[in-house]
Residue, then its C-alpha position, 0 to 999 in steps of 0.5 A: x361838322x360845323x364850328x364857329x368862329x369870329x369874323x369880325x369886331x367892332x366898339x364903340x366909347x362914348x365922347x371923350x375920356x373922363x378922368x379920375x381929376x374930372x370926377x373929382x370937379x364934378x364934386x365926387x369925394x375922391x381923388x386920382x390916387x385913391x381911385x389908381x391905388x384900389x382899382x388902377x382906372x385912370x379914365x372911363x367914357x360916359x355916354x350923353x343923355x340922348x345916347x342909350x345902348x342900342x345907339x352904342x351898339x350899332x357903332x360897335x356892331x357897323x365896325x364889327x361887319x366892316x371887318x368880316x366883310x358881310x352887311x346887315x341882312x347877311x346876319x340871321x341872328x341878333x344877341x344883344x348883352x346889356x343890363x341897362x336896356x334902352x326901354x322895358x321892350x322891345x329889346x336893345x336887340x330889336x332896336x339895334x335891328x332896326x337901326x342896323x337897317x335889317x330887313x332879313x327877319x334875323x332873330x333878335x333878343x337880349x341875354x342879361x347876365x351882367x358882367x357875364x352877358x357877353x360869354x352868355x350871348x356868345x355861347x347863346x349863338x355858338x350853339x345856333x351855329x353848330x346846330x346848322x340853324x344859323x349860319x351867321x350871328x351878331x353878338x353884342x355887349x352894350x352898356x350905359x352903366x352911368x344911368x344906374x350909379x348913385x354919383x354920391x357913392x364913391x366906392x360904386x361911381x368910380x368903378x364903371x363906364x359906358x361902352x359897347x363891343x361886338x363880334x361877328x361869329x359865323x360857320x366854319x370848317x374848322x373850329x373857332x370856339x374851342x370850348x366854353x362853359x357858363x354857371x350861375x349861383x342865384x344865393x349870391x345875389x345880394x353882394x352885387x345888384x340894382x335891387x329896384x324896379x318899376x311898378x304903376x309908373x314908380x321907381x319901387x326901392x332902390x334904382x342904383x347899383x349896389x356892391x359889397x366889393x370885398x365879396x365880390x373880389x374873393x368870388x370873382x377871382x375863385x370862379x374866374x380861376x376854375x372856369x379858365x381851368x374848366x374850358x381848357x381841360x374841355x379843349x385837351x389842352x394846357x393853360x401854357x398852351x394860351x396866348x392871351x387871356x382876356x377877363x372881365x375888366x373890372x379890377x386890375x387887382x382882381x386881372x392880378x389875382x386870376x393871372x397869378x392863380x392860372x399861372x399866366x404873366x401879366x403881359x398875356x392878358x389883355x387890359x382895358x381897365x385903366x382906359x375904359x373902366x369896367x363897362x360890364x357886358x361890353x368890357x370883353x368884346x371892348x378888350x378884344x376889339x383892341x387887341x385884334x386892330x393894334x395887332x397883339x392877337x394874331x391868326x392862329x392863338x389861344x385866347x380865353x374870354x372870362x366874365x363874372x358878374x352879379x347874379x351871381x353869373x360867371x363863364x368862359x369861352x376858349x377860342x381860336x382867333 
């Protein structure tokens, strides 16, 4: 039987930490203590002008090969989560492709789930692999949420960050991913969105990201709690039986909340929120790049991945490191 597992992985943050002190002296009505208090971000990274987020991958994704020990044409499959594309098309995935330098023919396309996109992505090329169609994917979370921020709503402009992370997930013997599970409920839609577009050359409503965050804190913490619970009965094994939890970084309030209702302690999961602000698809691989280099997850623990996010989308992947 083939399974999946990670091989390796890499992020990527652009410039230098901007802090809730810089926001305020660009002008934002805010302060460090309102911004700590309501969501406990101290600092977020946001990518320059020229820099999109197929650029942020390909850092990520260069890292992430380094530490599996394969090149870019030992890939045959590209998954890319963004909800902030370079372009219409190609996909951020084609051009991370390209920037890569790939000339194998691997598959490359993106995934959009928002928060959600990197559990999408990952579970997308989990089933590639155990099917014995692929053998080896590249499976990135990449972002530049500041280019969608309406920078005069301070309860949305705060929040978020630019960033990407990636992952090799290749075949194994043994199992890696030990379950996973994704859901979507399309009635929620309106509580977090960018409801405008493009049509005939012209933004059509409104460009910026949209958020009701009372509502999006009861629902994430209710399906956040159930799909942890999901994977785990999946796997025949207990939530006491998990070294680390790793949800979507979005709120310290609402990583309190899943803990609490999962009966998990604060110090088994794993938070970037206060550093990196809540980078959508790419706040997952970000928090699980850095819990792998500074040594906390080791060879042979449980770890859960958990994301939600507009759509409404939210899933889970339990895995063996």
């Amino acid at each position: 039987m083939i399974f999946a597992r990670i091989a390796g992985t890499g992020s990527c943050l652009p410039g230098d930490p901007v802090s809730n002190d810089d926001l305020v002296a660009r002008g934002i009505d805010t302060s460090d203590q309102w911004i700590v208090e309501r969501t406990g971000i101290r600092t977020r990274h946001l990518a320059p002008a020229d820099v999109g987020s197929s650029d942020l991958a390909c850092t990520a994704s260069r890292r992430a090969l380094e530490a599996a020990g394969v090149g870019p044409d030992d890939i045959d499959l590209i998954v890319v989560a963004t909800s902030t594309p370079d372009c219409i098309f190609p996909s951020t995935a084609a051009l991370l492709q390209s920037k890569l330098g790939m000339k194998s023919g691997a598959a490359a396309f993106d995934v959009q789930a928002v928060c959600s996109g990197f559990i999408y992505g990952l579970t997308v090329a989990e089933k590639f692999i155990r099917s014995g169609s692929h053998r080896r994917a590249l499976v990135v979370g990449a972002e530049v949420f500041s280019r969608i921020l309406d920078w005069s709503d301070r309860g949305t402009c705060v929040l978020f960050g630019d960033g990407a992370g990636a992952v090799v997930l290749e075949a194994a013997e043994a199992p890696g991913i030990l379950s996973t599970a994704l859901h979507a409920d399309g009635s929620h839609h309106p509580i977090l969105c960018v409801p405008g577009n493009v049509a005939g050359g012209q933004v059509i409503g409104d460009p910026f990201l949209r958020m009701d965050g009372q509502a999006v804190f009861k629902f994430a913490v209710k399906v956040l709690g159930e799909v942890a619970l999901e994977v785990v009965e999946q796997a025949g094994i207990r939530v006491a039986d998990i070294d680390w939890l790793i949800p979507h970084q979005a709120n310290i309030r609402i990583l309190q909340a899943t803990a609490k209702r999962l009966g998990i302690d604060m110090d088994r999961v794993v938070t970037t929120v206060d550093r990196h602000g809540n980078t959508s698809a790419a706040s997952i691989p970000l928090a699980l790049d850095l819990a792998i280099r500074d040594g906390r997850i080791r060879p042979g623990q449980r770890i859960i991945l958990e994301g939600v996010g507009g759509g409404f989308t939210w899933g889970a992947a339990l895995l063996q490191y």
